[in-house]
N, C-alpha and C positions, 0 to 999 in steps of 0.2 A: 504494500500500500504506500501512496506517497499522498504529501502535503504537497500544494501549488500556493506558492501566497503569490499575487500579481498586483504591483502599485500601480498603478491607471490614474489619466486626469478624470476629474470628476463629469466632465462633461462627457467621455465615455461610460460614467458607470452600469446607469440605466439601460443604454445598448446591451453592454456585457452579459449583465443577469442576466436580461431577458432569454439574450439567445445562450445562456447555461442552462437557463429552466427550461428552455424550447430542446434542450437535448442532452434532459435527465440528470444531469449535474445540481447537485446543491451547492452553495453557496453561504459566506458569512461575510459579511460587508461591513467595514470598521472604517472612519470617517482618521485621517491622519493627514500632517503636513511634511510638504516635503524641504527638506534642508538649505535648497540651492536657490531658489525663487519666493519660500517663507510661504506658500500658498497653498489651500487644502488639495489632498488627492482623496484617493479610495482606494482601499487596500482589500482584495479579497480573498480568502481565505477559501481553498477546494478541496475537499479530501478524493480521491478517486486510487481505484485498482491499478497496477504499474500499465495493466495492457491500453490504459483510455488517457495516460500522459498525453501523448502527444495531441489526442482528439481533443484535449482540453485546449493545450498550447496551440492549435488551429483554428478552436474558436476565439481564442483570446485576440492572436492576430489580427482577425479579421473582423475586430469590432473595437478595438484601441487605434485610432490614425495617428499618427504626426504630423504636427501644423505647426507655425509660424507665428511668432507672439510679439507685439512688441516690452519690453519690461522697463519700466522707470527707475532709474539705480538708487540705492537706499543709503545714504548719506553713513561716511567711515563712523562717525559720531566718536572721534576720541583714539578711533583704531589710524591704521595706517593710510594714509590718503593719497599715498604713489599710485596706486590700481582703483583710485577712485573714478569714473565715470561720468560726466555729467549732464551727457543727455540720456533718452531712451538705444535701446540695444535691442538688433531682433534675435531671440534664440528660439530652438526646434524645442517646442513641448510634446505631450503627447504619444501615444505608444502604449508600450508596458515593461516593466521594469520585473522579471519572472523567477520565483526563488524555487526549485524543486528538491523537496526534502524526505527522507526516507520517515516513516513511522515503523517503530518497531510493534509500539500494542494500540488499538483504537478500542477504545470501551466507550457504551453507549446507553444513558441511564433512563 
């Protein structure tokens, strides 16, 4: 058995479930921010058999895009102000960011 945890922008996440629940996948959907842009994502958490990994990581694909953002830079406030920025910058968000973890026992109450 493995764990899939997949960080996704939030504006994917609703696509995501759907098409896991559209094929038999459960899900747990935990609200988290991510470290580089300070802005919420969605982290989801899959348990599945080792044979439905990749059916998993094929749905996830194909319902997480990458796009193009522009980002307002956030003042060094104190820190180091060589690599400060100061207008907007466009970086690639979007996608999924996919952890696959072995379970040894899954218990279910």
């Amino acid at each position: 058995m493995k764990l899939v945890m997949a960080v996704i922008q939030d504006k994917d996440s609703n696509r995501l479930t759907e098409a896991l629940g559209k094929n038999n996948y459960k899900s747990t959907k935990l609200a988290t921010t991510g470290g580089f842009l300070k802005e919420g994502n969605t982290t989801l958490i899959i348990g599945c058999e080792d044979e439905y990994v990749d059916d998993v990581l094929g749905v996830i694909k194909d319902n997480c895009s990458q796009r193009e953002q522009m980002v307002a830079p956030i003042s060094p406030m104190g820190g180091n102000a060589d690599s400060y920025i100061p207008r907007p910058v466009k970086v690639e968000v979007g996608g999924a960011t996919v952890f696959v973890l072995p379970i040894e026992t899954f218990i279910q109450f």
